[in-house]
Steps between C-alpha positions, in 0.01 A plus 500: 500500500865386401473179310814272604630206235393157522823353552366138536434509104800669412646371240360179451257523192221539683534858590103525557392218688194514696427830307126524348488670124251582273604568135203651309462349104712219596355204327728587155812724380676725754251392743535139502875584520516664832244305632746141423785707606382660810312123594862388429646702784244364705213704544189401471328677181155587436475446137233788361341495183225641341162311494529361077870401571483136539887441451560580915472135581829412276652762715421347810635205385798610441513662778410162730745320284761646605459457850289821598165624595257726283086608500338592180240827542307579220474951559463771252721725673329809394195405712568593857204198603714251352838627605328521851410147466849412363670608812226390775571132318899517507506608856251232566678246349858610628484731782589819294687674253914585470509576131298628220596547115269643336580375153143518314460701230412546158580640132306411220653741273299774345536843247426819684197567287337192540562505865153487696427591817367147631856347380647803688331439813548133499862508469546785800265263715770221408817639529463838727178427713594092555827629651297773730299243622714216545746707661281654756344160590822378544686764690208482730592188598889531490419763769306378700692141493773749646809309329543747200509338155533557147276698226644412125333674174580385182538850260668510211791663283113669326502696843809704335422502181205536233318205283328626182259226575575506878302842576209327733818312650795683587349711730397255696838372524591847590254442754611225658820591531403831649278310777792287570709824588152707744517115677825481556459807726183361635604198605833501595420590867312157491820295381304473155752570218321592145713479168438468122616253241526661131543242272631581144339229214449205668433136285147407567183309391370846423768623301645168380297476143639874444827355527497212247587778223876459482542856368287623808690276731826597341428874495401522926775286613780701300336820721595331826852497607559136621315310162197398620114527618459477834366187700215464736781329732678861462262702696437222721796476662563904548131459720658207716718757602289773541306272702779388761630625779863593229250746424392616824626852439363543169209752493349708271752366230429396122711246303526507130523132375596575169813355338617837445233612300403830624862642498603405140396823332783474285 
């Protein structure tokens, strides 16, 4: 199918109105980001969260306060009954699917030798296996809907390179990224574009207590070219496009969100 732009939206801030989206780990950090951003640009989000996250309802109202429409839906993503269920809800609740970010994942940091294989396991049915399933639910829908749509995975700059404590994690990053490239072949004959986000250091609650070291602070941000740690609000933004028809011909594609990071090997 050849998807054709909406020109009704172009251009006026709410390039993804009446578009359905479900961003996986939503309720905090990247997450929560796209999830305001792409509610923002007026789709109605599907807010996903994992069963002990109890933050999600701040997210919704957020998201309600600033004029748009969002459904929490408590899934582990790794477990294809619950990711099932997470769907079968959204399209019973809105009609269907247009988007998915699959944005959950994990990284409790860990030394090689210490590194079991329960801890292994857990965070490849996070990262990798969440965005299997998700995806295929999803795409499922997005072709049988029959008006294309829009796969987004967030990988990371750890899909290029190694982690010392990062060796249960970067391949699934790898991963991701990879599946995001297969799908792109996949689905393009269904109008369903699939890209990657690879975000350098982001600022988070997860990382944020790391940071209150100056020297620490002052040591990662001289590494990236423009000064500073990147913002949830940073990747946010690059998967409001990706999500848009200004992306419509955008398939199979990876974008490093980085501040320069990656490139100064200097």
């Amino acid at each position: 199918m050849q998807e054709q732009p909406d020109a009704a939206n172009a251009g006026t801030g709410r390039r993804l109105a009446n578009k359905v989206a479900v961003v996986t780990g939503a309720s905090r950090g990247i997450g929560r980001a796209i999830a305001l951003r792409l509610a923002a640009e007026g789709a109605r989000v599907v807010v996903n969260h994992p069963a002990e996250d109890e933050v999600a309802e701040s997210t919704l109202a957020d998201i309600r306060s600033q004029g748009g429409q969002a459904l929490a839906v408590s899934a582990d993503v790794s477990d294809a009954n619950q990711v099932a269920a997470m769907f079968a809800t959204t399209g019973e609740m809105y009609g269907g699917v247009d988007i998915l970010v699959n944005n959950a994942g994990i990284c409790p940091f860990v030394e090689w030798f210490d590194l079991t294989e329960a801890l292994w396991d857990r965070v490849h049915g996070v990262n990798l296996k969440g965005a299997f399933l998700c995806s295929q639910h999803a795409s499922r829908l997005m072709r049988d809907q029959g008006r294309g749509g829009r796969i987004i995975s967030i990988s990371s700059i750890s899909a290029l390179v190694g982690g010392s404590f990062q060796t249960h994690y970067t391949p699934t990053k790898a991963g991701v990224r990879s599946l995001m490239q297969s799908l792109a072949i996949v689905l393009g004959p269904y109008g369903i574009t699939c890209n990657s986000i690879l975000p350098g250091t982001i600022l988070t609650d997860i990382n944020r207590a790391h940071y209150e070291d100056p020297a620490t602070m002052k040591r990662d941000t001289g590494r990236v070219p423009l000064g500073r740690l990147g913002q949830p609000d940073d990747i946010a933004g690059v998967a409001a496009f990706l999500a848009s028809d200004d992306a419509r011909y955008v398939n199979g594609a990876e974008i490093l969100v980085d501040g320069g990071l990656f490139v100064n090997l200097q």
